[in-house]
C-alpha positions as CSV (number, residue, x, y, z in Angstrom):
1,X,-50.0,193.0,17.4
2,X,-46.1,193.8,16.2
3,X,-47.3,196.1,13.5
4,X,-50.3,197.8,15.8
5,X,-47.7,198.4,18.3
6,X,-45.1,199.7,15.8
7,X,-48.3,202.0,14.3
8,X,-48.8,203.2,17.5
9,X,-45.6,204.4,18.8
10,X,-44.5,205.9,15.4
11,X,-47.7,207.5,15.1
12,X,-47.5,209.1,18.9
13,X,-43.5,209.6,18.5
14,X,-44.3,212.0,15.3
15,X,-47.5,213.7,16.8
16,X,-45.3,214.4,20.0
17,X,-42.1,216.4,18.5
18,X,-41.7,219.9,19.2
19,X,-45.3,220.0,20.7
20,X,-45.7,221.8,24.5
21,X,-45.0,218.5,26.4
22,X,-42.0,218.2,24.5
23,X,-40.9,222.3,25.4
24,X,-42.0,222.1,28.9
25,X,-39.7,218.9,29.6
26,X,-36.7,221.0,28.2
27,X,-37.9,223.7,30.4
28,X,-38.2,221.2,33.3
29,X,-35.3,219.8,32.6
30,X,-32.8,222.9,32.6
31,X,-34.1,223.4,36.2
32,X,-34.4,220.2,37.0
33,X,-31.8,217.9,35.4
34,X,-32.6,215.4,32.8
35,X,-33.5,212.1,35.4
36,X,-36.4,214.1,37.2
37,X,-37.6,215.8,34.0
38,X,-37.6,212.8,32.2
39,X,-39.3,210.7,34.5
40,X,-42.3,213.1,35.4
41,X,-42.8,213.1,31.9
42,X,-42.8,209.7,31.5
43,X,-45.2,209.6,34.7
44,X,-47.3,212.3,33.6
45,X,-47.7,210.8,29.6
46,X,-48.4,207.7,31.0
47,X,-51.4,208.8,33.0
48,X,-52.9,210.3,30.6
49,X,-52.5,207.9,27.7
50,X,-53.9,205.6,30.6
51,X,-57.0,207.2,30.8
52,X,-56.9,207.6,27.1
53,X,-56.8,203.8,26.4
54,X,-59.6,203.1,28.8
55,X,-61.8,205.4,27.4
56,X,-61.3,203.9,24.2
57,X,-61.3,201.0,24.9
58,X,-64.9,201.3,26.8
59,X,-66.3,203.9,24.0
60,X,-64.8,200.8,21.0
61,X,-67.3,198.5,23.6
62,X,-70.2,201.1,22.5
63,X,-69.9,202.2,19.4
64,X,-68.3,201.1,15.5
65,X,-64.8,202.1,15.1
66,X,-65.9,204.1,12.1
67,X,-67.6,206.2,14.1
68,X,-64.8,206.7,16.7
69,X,-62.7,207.6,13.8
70,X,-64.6,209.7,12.3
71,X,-65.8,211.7,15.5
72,X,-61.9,211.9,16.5
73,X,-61.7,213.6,12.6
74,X,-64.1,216.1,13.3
75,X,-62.2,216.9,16.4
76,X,-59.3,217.1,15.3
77,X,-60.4,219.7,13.0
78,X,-62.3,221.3,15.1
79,X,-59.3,222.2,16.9
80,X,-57.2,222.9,14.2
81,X,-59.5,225.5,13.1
82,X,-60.0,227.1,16.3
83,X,-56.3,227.0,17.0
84,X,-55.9,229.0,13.0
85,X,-58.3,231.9,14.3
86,X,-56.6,231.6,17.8
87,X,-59.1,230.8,19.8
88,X,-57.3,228.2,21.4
């Protein structure tokens, strides 16, 4: 459970730097101050990693984690590609 949780965060930390959420709470914050930017981001992250975790934990219910993995690869790519010819 220590080293899932450790996985997790580290993983999630290094995804999140210098990605939109990040630049919109800096945005937020000069207008806002740091206490109200910081906790509607900490509001609005934890919603939606909320309804991330239920989802997978329902769709690890369904189907083989290789598959999960393996479907969140192709996704991943998928927008990685579409992002590169700037259709995203």
């Amino acid at each position: 459970m220590e080293n899932a949780l450790l996985l997790i965060f580290i993983t999630t930390f290094l995804a999140e730097l210098g990605d939109k959420t990040q630049l919109t709470t800096i945005a937020f914050a000069s207008k806002y101050g740091l206490k109200t930017a910081f906790l509607g981001a900490i509001l609005g992250l934890a919603a939606v990693n909320l309804i991330g975790a239920v989802i997978g934990q329902e769709l690890g219910n369904l189907l083989p984690v290789s598959l999960i993995r393996k479907g969140a690869g192709i996704l991943f790519i998928t927008f990685g590609v579409l992002m590169l010819l700037g259709k995203l």
